[in-house]
C-alpha positions in Angstrom: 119.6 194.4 23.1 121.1 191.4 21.0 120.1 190.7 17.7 121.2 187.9 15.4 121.9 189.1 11.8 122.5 186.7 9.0 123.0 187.7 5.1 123.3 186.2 1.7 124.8 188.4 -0.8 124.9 187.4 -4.8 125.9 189.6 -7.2 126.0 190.0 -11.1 126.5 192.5 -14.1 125.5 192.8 -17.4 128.5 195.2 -18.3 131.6 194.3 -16.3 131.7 198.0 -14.9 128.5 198.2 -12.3 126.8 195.6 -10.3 123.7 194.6 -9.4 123.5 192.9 -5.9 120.4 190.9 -4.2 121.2 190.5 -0.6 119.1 188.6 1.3 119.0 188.4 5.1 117.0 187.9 8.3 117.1 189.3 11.9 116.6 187.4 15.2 115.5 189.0 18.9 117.8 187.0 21.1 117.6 189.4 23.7 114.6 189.7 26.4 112.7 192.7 25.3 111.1 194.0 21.5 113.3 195.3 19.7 112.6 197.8 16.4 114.6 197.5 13.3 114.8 199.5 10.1 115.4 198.0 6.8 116.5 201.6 5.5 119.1 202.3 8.8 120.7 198.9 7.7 124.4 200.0 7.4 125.9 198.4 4.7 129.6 198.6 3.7 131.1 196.6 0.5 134.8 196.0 0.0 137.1 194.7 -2.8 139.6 192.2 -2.8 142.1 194.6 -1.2 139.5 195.6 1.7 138.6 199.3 -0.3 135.6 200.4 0.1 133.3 200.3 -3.2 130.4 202.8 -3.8 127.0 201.4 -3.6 123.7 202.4 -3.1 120.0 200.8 -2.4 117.8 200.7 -5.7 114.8 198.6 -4.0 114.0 197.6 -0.3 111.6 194.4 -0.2 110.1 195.2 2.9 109.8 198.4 3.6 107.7 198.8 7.0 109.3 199.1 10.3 109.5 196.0 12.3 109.3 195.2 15.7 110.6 192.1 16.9 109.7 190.8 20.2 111.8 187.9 21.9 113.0 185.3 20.1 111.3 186.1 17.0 112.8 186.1 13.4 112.3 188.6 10.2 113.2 187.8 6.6 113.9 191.0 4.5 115.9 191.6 1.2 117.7 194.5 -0.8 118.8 195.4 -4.0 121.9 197.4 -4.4 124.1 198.8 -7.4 127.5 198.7 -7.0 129.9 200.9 -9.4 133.8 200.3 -10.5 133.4 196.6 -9.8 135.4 193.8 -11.9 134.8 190.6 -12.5 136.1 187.1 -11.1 137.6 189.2 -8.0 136.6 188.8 -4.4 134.1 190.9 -2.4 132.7 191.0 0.6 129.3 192.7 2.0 129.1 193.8 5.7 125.8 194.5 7.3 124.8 195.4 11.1 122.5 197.9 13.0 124.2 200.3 15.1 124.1 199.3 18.6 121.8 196.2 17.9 124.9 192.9 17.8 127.4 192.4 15.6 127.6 192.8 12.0 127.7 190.0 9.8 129.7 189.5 6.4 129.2 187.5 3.0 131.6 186.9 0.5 130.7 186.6 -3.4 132.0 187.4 -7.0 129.8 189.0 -9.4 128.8 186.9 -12.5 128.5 188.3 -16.0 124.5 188.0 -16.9 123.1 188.8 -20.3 121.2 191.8 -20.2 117.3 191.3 -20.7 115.5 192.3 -23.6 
């Protein structure tokens, strides 16, 4: 099985301290047989500027549902994640893959101070 993962990751904060980030990616079946992917088994690891790990976790999932992909077919999906103990103006970068489904991909970003809403 051999999948084709690009993402998009953007990130901002209101408070300097915790992160929001909207990652936005989409899969692609370049293998010869369906394939079934999970947008809640997507592992997802974030790093600093010194390659540590930072704590996140997934506040919304766009698209929910199971999808199976057959042959050269492509799926858009997108996540929201909070990130804590980030700072601002510094380098990260945002790793995503499916176990055993092709390789993981990577986007870099810096979070962007945002006012907060009303």
């Amino acid at each position: 099985m051999s999948i084709e993962l690009k993402i998009i990751a953007e990130g901002t904060t209101t408070n300097q301290t915790e992160g929001t980030i909207h990652l936005r990616g989409s899969v692609k079946n370049n293998g010869d047989k369906s394939v079934a992917v999970w947008p809640a088994q997507l592992n997802i690891r974030l790093e600093d500027h010194e390659g540590r790990p930072v704590p996140i976790r997934v506040e919304e999932v766009e698209k929910t549902e199971d999808r199976t992909l057959p042959p050269d077919e492509r799926w858009e999906f997108a996540l929201t994640l909070r990130a804590s103990h980030i700072k601002l103006g510094l380098p990260y970068r945002l790793t995503a893959w499916w176990q055993g489904l092709g390789e993981p991909d990577t986007s870099a970003f810096r979070f962007r101070q945002v006012d907060p809403g009303p």
